[in-house]
Backbone of each chain as ProteinMPNN parsed JSONL, in Angstrom:
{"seq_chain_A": "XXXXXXXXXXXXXXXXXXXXXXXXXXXXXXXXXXXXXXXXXXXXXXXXXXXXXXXXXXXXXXXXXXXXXXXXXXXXXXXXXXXXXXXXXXXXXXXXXXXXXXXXXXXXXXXXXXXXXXXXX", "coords_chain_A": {"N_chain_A": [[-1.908, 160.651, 157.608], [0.774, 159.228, 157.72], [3.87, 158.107, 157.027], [4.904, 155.793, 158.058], [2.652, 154.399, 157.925], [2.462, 152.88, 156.001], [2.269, 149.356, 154.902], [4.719, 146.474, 154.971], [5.119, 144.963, 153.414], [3.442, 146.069, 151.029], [5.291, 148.298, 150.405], [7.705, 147.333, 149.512], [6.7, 145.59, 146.944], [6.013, 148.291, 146.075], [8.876, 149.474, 145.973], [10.294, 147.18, 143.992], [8.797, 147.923, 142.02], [9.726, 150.39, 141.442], [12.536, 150.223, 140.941], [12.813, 148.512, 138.777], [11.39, 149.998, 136.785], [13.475, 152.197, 136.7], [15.471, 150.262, 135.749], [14.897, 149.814, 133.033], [14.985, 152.128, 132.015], [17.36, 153.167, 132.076], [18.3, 151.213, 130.408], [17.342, 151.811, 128.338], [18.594, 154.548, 127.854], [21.339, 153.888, 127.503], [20.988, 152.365, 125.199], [20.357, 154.525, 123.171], [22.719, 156.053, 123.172], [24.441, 154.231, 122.472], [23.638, 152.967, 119.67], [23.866, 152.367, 116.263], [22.526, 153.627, 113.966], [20.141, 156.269, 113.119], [17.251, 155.569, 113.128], [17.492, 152.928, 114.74], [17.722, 154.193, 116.959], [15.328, 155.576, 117.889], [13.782, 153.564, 118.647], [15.125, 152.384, 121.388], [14.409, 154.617, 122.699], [12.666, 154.435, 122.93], [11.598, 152.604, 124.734], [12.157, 154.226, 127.826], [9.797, 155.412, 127.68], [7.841, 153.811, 127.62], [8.306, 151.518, 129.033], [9.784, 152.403, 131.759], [7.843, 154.586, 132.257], [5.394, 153.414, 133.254], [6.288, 151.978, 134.736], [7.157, 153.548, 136.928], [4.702, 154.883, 137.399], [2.792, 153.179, 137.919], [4.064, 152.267, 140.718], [3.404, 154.537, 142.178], [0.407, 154.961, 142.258], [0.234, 152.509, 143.83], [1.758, 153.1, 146.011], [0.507, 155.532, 146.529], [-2.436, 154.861, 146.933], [-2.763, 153.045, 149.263], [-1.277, 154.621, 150.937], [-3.348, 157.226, 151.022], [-5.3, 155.504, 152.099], [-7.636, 155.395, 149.774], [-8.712, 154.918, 146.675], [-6.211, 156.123, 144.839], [-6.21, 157.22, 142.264], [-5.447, 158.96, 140.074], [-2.817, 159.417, 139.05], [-2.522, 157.809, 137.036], [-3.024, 159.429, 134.997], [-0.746, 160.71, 133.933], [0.272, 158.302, 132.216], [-1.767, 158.208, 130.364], [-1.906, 160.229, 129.256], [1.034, 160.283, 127.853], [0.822, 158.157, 126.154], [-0.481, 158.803, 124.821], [0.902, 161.236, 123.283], [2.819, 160.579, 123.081], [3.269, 158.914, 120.769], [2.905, 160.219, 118.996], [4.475, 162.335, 118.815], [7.257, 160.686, 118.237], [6.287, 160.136, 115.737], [6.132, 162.204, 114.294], [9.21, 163.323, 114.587], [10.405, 160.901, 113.074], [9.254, 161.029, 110.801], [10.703, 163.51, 109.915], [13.536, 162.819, 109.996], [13.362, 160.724, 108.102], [12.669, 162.729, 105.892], [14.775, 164.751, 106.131], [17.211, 162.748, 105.484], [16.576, 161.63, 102.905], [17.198, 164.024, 101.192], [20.045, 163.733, 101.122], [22.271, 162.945, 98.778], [22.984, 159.485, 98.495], [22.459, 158.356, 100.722], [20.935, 155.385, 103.166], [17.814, 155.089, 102.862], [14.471, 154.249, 103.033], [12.85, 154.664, 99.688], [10.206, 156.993, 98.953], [6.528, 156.382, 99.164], [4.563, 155.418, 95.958], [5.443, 157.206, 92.844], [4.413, 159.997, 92.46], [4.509, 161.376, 94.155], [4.657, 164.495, 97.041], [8.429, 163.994, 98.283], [8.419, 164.811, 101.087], [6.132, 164.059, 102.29]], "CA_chain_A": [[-1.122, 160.4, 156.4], [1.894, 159.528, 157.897], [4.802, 157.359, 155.755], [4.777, 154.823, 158.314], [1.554, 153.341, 158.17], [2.583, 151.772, 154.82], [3.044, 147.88, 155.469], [6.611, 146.402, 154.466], [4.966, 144.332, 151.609], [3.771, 147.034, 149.991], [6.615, 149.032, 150.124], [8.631, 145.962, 148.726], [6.045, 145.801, 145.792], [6.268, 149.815, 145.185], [10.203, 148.974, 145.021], [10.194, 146.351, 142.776], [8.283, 148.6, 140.841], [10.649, 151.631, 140.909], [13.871, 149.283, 140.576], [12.399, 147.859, 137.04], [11.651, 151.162, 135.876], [14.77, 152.685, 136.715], [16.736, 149.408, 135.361], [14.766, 150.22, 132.028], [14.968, 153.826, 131.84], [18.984, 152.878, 131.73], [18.974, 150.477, 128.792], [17.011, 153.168, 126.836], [19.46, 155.839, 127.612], [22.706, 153.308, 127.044], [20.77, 152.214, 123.854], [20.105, 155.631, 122.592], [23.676, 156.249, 123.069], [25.007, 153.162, 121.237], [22.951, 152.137, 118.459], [24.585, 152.895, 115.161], [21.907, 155.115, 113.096], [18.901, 157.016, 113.994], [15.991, 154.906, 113.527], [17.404, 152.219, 115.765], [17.964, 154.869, 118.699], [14.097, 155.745, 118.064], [13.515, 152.334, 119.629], [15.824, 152.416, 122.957], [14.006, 155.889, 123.561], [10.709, 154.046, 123.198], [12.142, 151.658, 126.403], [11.939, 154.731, 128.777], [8.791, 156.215, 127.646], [6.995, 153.0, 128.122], [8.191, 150.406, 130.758], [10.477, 153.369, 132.13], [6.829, 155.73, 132.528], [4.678, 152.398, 133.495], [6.981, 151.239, 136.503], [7.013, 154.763, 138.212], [3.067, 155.086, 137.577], [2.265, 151.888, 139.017], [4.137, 152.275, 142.006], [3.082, 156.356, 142.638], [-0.756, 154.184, 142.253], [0.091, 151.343, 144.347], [1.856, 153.829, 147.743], [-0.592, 157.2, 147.146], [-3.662, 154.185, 147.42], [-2.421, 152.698, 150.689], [-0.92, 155.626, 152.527], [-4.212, 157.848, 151.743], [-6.67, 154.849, 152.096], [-8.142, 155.631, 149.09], [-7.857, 154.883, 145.224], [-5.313, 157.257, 144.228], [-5.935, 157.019, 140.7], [-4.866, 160.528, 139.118], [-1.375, 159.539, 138.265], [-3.127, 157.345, 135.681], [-3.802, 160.539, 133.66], [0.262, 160.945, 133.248], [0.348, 157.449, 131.353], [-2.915, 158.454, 129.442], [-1.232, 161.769, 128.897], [2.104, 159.7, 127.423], [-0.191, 156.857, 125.587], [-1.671, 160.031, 123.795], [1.451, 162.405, 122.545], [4.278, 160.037, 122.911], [3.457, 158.166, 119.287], [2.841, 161.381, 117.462], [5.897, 163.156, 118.731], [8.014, 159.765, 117.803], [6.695, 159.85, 114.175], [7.022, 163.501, 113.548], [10.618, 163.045, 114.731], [10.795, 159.802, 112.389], [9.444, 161.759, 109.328], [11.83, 164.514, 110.002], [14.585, 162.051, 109.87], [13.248, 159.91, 106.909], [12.407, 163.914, 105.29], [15.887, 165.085, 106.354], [18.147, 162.0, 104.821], [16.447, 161.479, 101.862], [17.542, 164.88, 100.612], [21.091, 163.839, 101.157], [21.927, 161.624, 98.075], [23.554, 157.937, 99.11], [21.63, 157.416, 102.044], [20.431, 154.037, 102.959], [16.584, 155.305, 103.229], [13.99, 153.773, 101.948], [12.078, 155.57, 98.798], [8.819, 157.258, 99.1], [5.38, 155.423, 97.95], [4.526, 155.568, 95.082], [5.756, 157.749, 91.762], [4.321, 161.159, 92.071], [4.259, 162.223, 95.634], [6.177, 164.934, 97.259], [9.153, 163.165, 99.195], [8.272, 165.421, 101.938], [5.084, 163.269, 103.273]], "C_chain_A": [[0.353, 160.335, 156.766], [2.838, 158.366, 157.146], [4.508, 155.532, 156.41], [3.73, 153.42, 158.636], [1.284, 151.997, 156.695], [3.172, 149.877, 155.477], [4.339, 147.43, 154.587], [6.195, 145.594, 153.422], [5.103, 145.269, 150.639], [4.701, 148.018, 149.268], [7.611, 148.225, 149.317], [8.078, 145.952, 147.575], [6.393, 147.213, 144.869], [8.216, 149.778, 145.19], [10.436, 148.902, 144.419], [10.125, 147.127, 141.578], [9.267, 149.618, 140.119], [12.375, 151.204, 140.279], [14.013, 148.91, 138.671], [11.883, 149.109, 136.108], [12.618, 151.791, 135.656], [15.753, 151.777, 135.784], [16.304, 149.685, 133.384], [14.992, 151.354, 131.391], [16.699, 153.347, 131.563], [19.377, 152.216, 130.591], [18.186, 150.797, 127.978], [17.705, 153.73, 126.75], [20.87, 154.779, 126.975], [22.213, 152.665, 125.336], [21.0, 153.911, 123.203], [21.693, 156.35, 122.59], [24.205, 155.251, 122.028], [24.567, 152.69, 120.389], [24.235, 152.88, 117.667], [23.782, 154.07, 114.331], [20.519, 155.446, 113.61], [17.9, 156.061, 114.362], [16.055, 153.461, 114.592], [17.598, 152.837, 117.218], [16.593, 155.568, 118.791], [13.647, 154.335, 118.98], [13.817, 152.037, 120.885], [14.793, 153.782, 123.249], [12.607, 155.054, 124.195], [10.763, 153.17, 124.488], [11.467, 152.759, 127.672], [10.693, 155.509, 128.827], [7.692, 155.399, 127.775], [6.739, 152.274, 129.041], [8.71, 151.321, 131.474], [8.816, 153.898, 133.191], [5.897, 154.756, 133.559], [5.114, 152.354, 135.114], [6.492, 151.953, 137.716], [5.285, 154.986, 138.447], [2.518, 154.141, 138.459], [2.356, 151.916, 140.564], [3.963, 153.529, 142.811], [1.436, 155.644, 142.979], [-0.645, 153.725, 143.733], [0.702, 152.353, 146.119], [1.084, 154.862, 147.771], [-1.821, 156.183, 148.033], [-3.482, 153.533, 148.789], [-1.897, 153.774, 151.217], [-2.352, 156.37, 152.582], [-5.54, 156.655, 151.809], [-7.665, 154.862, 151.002], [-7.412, 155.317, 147.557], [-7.267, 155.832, 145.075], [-5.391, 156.852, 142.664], [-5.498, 157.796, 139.818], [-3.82, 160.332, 138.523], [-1.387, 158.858, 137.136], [-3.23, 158.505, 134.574], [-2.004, 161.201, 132.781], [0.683, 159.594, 131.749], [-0.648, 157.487, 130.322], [-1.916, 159.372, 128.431], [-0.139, 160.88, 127.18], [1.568, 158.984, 126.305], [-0.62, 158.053, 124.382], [-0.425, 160.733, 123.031], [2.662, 161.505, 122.599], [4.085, 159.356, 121.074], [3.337, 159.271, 118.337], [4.203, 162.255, 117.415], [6.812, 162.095, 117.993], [7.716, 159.747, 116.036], [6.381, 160.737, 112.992], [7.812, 163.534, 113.363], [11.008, 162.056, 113.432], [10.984, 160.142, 110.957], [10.18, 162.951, 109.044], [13.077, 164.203, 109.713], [14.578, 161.461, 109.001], [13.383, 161.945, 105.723], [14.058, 164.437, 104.93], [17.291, 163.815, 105.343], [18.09, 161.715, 103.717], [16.947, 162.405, 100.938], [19.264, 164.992, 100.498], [21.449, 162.239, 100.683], [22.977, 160.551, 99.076], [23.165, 157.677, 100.441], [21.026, 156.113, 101.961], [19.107, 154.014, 103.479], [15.501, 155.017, 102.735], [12.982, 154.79, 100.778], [10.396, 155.616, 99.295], [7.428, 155.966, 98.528], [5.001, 155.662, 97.101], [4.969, 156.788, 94.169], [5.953, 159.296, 92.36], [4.288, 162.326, 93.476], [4.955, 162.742, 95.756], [6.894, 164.017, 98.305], [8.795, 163.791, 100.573], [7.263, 164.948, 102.979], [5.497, 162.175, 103.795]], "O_chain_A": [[1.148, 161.151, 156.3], [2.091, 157.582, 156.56], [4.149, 154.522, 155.804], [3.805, 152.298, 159.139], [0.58, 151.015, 156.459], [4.097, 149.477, 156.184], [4.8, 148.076, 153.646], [6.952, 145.509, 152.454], [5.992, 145.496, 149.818], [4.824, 148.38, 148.098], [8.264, 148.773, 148.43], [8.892, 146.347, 146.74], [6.788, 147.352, 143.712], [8.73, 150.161, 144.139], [10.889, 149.808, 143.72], [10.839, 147.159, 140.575], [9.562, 149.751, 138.932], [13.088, 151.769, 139.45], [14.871, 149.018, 137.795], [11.99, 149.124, 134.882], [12.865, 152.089, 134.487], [16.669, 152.299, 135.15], [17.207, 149.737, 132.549], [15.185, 151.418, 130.177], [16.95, 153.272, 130.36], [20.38, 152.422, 129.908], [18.145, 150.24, 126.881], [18.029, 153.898, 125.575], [21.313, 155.101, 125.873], [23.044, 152.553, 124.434], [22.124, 154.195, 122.79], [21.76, 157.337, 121.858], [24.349, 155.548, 120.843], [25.149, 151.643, 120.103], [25.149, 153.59, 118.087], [24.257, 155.178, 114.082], [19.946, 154.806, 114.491], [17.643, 155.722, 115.517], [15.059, 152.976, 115.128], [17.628, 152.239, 118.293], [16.509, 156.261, 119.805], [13.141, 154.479, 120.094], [12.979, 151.474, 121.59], [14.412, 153.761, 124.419], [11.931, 155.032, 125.223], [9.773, 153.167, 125.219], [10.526, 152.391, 128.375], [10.44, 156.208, 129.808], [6.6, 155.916, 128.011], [5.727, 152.132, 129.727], [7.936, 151.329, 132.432], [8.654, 153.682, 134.392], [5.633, 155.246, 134.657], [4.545, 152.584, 136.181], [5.915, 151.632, 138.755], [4.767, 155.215, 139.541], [1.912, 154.325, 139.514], [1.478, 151.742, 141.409], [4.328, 153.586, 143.985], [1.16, 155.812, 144.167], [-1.204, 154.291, 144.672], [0.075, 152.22, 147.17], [0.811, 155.316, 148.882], [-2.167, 156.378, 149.198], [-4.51, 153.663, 149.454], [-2.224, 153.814, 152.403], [-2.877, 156.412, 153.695], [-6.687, 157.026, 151.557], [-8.699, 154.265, 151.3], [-6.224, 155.385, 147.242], [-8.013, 156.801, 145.216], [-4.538, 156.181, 142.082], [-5.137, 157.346, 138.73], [-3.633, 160.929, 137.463], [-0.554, 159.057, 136.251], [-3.515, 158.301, 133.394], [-1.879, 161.792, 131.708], [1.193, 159.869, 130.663], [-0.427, 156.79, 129.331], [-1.42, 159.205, 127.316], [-0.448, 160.894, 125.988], [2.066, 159.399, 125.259], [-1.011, 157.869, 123.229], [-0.744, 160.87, 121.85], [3.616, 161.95, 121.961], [5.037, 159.503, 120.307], [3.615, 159.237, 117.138], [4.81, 162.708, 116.444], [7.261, 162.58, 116.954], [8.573, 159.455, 115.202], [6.315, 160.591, 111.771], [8.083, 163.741, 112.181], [11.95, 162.45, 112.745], [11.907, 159.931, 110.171], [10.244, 163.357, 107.884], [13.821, 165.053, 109.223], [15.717, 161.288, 108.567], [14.293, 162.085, 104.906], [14.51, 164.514, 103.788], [18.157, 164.316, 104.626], [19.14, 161.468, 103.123], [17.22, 161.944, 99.83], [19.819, 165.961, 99.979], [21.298, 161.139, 101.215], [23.552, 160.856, 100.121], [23.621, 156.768, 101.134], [20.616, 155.68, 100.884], [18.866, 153.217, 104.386], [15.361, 155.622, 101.673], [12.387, 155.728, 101.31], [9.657, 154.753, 99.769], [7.504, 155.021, 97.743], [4.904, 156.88, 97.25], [4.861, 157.777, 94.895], [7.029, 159.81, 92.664], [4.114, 163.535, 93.628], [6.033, 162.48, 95.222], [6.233, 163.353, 99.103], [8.967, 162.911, 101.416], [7.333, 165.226, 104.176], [4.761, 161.531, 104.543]]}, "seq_chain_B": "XXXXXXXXXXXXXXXXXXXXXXXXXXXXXXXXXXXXXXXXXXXXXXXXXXXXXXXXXXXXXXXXXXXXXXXXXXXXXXXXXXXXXXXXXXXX", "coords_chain_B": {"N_chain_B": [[8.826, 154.844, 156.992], [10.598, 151.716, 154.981], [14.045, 150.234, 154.94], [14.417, 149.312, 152.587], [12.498, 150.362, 150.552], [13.5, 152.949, 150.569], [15.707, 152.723, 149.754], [15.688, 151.386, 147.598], [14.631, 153.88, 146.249], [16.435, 155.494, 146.057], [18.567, 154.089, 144.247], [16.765, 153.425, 142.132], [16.664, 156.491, 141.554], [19.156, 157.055, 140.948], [19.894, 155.744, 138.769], [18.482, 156.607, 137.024], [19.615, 159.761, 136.665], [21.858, 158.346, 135.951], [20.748, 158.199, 133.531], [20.008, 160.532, 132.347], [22.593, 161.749, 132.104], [24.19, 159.931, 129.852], [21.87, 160.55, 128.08], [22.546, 163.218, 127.627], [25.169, 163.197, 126.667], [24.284, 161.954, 124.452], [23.097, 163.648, 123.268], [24.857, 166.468, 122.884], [26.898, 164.943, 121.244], [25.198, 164.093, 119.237], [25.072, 163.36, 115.566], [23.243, 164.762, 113.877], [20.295, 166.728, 113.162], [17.983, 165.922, 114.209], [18.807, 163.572, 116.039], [19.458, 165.355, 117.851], [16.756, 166.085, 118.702], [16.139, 164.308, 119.393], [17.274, 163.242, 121.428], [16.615, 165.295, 123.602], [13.873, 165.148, 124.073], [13.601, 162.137, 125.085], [15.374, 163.2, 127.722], [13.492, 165.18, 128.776], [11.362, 163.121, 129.302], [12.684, 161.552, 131.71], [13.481, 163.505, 133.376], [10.575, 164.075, 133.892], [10.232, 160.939, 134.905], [11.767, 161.272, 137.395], [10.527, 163.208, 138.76], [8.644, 162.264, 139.333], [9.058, 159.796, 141.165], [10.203, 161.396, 143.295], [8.371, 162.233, 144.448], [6.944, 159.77, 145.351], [9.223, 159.833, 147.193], [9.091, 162.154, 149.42], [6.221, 161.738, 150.05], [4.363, 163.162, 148.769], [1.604, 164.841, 146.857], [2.133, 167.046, 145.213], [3.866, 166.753, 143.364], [2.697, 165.417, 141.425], [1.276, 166.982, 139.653], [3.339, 168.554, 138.912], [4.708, 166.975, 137.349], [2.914, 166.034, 135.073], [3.116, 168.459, 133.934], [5.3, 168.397, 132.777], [5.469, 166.648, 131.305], [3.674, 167.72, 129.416], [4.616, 169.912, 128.354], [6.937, 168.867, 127.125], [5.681, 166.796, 125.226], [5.271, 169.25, 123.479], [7.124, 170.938, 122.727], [8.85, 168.913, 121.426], [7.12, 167.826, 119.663], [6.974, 170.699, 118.013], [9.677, 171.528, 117.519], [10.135, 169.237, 115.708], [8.29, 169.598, 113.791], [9.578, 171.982, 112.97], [12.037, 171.408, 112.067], [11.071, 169.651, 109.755], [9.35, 171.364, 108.311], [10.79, 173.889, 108.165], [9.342, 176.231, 109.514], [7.401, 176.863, 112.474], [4.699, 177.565, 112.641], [2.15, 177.585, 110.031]], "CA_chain_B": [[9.534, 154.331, 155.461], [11.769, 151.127, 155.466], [14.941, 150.73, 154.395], [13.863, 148.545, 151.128], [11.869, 151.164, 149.685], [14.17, 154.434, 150.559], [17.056, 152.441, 148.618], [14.87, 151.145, 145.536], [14.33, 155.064, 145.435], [18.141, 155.647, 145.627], [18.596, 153.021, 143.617], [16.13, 154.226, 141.043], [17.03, 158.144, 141.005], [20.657, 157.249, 140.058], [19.502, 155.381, 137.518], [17.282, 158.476, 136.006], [20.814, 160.324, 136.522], [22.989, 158.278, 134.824], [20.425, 158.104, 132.178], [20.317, 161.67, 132.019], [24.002, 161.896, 131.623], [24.219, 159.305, 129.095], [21.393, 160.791, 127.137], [22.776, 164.381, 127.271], [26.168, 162.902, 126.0], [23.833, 161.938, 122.471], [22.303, 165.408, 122.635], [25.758, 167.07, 122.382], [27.455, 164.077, 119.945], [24.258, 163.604, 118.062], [25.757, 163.512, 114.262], [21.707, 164.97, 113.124], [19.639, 167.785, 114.585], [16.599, 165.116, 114.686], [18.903, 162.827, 117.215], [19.333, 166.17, 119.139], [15.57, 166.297, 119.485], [15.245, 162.829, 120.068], [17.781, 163.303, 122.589], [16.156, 165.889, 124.112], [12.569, 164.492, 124.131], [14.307, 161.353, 126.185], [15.275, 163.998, 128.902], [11.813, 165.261, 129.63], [10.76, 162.031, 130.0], [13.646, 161.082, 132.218], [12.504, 164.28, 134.505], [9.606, 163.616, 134.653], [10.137, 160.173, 135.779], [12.745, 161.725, 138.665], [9.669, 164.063, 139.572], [7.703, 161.02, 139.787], [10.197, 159.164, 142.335], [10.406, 162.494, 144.212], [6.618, 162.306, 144.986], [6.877, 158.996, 146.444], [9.824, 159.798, 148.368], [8.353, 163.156, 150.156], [4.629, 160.929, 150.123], [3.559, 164.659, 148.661], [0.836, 165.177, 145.823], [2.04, 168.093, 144.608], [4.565, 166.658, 142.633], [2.142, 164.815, 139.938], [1.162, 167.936, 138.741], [4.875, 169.097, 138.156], [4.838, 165.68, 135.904], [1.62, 166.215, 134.565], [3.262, 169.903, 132.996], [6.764, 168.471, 132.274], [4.88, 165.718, 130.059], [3.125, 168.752, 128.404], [5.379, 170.857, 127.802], [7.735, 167.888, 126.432], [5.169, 166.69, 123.901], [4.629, 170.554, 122.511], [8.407, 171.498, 122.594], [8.879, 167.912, 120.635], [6.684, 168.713, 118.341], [7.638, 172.095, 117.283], [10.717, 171.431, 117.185], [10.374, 168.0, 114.479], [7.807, 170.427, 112.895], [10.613, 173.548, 112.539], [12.811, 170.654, 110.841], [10.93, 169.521, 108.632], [9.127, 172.276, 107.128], [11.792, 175.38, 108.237], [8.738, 176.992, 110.531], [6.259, 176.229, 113.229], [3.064, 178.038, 112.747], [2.245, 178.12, 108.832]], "C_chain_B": [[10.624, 153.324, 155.438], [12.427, 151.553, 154.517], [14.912, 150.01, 152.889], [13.454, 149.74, 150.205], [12.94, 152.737, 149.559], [15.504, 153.805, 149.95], [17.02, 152.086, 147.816], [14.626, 152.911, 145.32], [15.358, 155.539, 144.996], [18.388, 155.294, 144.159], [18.332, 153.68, 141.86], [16.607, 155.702, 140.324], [18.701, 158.102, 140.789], [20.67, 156.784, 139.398], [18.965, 156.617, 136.764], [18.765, 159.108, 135.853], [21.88, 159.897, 135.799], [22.199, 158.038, 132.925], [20.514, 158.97, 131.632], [21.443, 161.901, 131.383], [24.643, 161.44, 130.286], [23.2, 159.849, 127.717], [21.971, 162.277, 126.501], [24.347, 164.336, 126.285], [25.583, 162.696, 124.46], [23.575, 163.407, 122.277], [23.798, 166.095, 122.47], [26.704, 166.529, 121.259], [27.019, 164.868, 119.107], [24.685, 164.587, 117.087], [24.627, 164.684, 113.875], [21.641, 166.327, 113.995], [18.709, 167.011, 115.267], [17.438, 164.021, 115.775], [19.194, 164.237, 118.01], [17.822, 165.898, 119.59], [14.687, 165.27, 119.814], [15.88, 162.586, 121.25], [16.885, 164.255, 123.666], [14.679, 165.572, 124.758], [12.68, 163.435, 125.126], [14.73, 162.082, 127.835], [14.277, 164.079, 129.62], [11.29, 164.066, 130.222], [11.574, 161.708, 131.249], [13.635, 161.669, 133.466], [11.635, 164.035, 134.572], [9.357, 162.435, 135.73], [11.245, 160.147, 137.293], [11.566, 162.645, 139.607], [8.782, 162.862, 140.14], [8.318, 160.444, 141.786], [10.146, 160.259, 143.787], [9.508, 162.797, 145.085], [6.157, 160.868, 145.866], [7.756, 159.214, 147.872], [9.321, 160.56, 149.074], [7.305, 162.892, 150.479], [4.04, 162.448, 149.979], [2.999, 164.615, 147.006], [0.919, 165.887, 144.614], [3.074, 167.793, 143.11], [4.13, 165.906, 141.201], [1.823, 166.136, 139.631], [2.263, 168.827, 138.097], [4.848, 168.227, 136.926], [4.106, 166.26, 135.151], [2.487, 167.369, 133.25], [4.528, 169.657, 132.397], [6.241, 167.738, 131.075], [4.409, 166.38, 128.864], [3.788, 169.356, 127.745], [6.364, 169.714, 126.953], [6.893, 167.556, 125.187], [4.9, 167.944, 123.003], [5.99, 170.766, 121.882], [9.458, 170.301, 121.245], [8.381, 168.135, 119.419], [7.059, 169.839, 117.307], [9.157, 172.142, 116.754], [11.132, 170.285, 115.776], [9.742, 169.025, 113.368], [8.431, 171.592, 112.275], [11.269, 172.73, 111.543], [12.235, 170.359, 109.627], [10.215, 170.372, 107.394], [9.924, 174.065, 107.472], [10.32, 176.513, 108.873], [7.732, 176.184, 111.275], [5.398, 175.872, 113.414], [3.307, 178.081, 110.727], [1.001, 179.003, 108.982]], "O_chain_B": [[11.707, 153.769, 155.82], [12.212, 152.412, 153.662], [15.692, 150.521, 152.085], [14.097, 150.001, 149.188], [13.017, 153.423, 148.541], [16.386, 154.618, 149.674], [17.936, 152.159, 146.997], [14.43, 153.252, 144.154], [15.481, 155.984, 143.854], [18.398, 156.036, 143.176], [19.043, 154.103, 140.948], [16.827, 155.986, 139.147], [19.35, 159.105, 140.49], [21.673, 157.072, 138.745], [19.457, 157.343, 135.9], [19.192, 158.936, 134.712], [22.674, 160.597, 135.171], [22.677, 157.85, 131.807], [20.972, 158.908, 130.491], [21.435, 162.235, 130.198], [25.408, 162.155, 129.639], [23.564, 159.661, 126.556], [21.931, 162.552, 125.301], [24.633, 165.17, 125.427], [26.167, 163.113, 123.46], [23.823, 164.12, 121.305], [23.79, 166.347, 121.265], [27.248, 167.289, 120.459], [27.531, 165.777, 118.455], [24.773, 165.81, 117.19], [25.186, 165.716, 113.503], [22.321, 166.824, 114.892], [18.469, 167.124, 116.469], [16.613, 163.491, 116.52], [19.085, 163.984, 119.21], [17.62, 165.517, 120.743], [13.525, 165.122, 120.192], [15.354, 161.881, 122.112], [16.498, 163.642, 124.661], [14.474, 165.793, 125.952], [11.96, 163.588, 126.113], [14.424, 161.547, 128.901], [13.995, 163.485, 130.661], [10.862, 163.964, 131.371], [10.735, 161.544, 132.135], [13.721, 161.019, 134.508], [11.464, 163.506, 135.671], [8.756, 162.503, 136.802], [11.409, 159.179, 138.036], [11.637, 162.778, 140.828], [8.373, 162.717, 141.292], [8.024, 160.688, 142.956], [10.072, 159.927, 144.97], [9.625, 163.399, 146.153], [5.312, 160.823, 146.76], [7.43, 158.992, 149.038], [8.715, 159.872, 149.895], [6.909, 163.661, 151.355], [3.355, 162.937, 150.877], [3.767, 164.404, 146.067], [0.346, 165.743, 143.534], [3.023, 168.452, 142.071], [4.83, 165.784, 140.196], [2.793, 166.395, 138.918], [2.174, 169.57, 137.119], [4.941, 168.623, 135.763], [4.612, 167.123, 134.434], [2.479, 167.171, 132.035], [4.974, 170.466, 131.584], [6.515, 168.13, 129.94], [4.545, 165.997, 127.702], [3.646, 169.417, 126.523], [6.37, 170.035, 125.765], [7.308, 167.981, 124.109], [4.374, 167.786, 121.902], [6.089, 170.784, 120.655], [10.36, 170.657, 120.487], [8.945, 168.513, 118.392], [7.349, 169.77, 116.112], [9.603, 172.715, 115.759], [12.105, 170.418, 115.033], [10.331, 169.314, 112.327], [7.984, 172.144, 111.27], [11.231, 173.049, 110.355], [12.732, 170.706, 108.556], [10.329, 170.26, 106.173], [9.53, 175.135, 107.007], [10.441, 177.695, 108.55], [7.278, 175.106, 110.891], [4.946, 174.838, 113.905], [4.335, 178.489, 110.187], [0.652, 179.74, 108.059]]}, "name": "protein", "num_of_chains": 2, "seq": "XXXXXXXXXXXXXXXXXXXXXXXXXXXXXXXXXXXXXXXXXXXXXXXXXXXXXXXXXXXXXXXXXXXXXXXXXXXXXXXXXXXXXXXXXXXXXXXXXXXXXXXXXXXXXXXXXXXXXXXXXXXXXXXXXXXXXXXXXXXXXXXXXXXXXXXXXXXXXXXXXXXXXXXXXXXXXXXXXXXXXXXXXXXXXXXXXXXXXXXXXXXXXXXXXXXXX"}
């Protein structure tokens, strides 16, 4: 298992890979800094938690499976992982933020559904 | 290890760093508490994907299971925390 038995393609491929995650992971964080109001800096986050998480998985895949000769497939179970708790955390957060502004009149949020519900769902 | 791949990791992990930086700048702004803990939530991920990087560079194993627990602990600590906001406790 030593580093150098990787060939120079692959290594160029697992690059690529880490380059384009990294370059995404950056214009989530510079979004999430500059948007103007919340629910558009819910969207830049969603950048690094998807192509951001993707890039690095792929290419952790693509050099574990060539250096140990073997599928390395386990790091699949962090993008499962992500795939699984990233959309519920995002729209707890969302209704926390729709929950939270509505209670503070002149907001520009939209009204609950229908009549009789509490605003709170 | 050529030199292609050990400077896409460079490359990469100062990216993660200035994202860090950039995101921790919203987490201390952020107008809200909910962009703190959307700031915050952005972090974890942000480590994790630096632990990631860290595991190719060292070509060592051990470091997906650091991910594996930062991912965990990020979606619980996320949680609890949107869940404290919006109903003022954790556990009812």
């Amino acid at each position: 298992m030593n580093p150098s038995a990787v060939s120079f393609w692959i290594e160029t491929l697992v690059a690529v890979l880490l380059v384009f995650s990294g370059a995404f992971a950056l214009v989530g964080a510079v979004g999430l800094l500059r948007m103007r109001s919340f629910f558009l800096r819910l969207h830049a986050s969603a950048l690094t938690n998807t192509i951001g998480a993707w890039g690095v998985t792929l290419a952790s895949i693509v050099y574990f499976s060539v250096l140990e000769a073997r599928l390395a497939i386990h790091v699949w179970a962090i993008i499962i992982l992500l795939a699984l708790t990233v959309p519920i955390a995002t729209v707890l957060i969302a209704r926390t933020a729709l929950f939270r502004q509505r209670r503070q009149a002149g907001n520009d949020v939209p009204s609950p559904l229908g009549g009789n519900r509490p605003s709170s769902l | 290890m050529s030199a292609v791949l050990s400077g896409a990791i460079l490359l990469a992990l100062s990216c993660y760093a200035t994202a860090i930086v950039l995101t921790a700048a919203r987490l201390f702004m952020g107008p809200s508490a909910q962009d703190r803990v959307l700031a915050l939530d952005s972090l974890y991920t942000n480590g994790l994907l630096i632990t990631l990087t860290l595991g190719i560079r060292y070509a060592s194993n051990m470091y997906f299971e650091v991910a594996l627990l930062i991912a965990l602990f990020g979606f619980v600590s996320s949680t609890a925390m949107a869940k404290f906001l919006l109903r003022g406790e954790v556990i009812e």
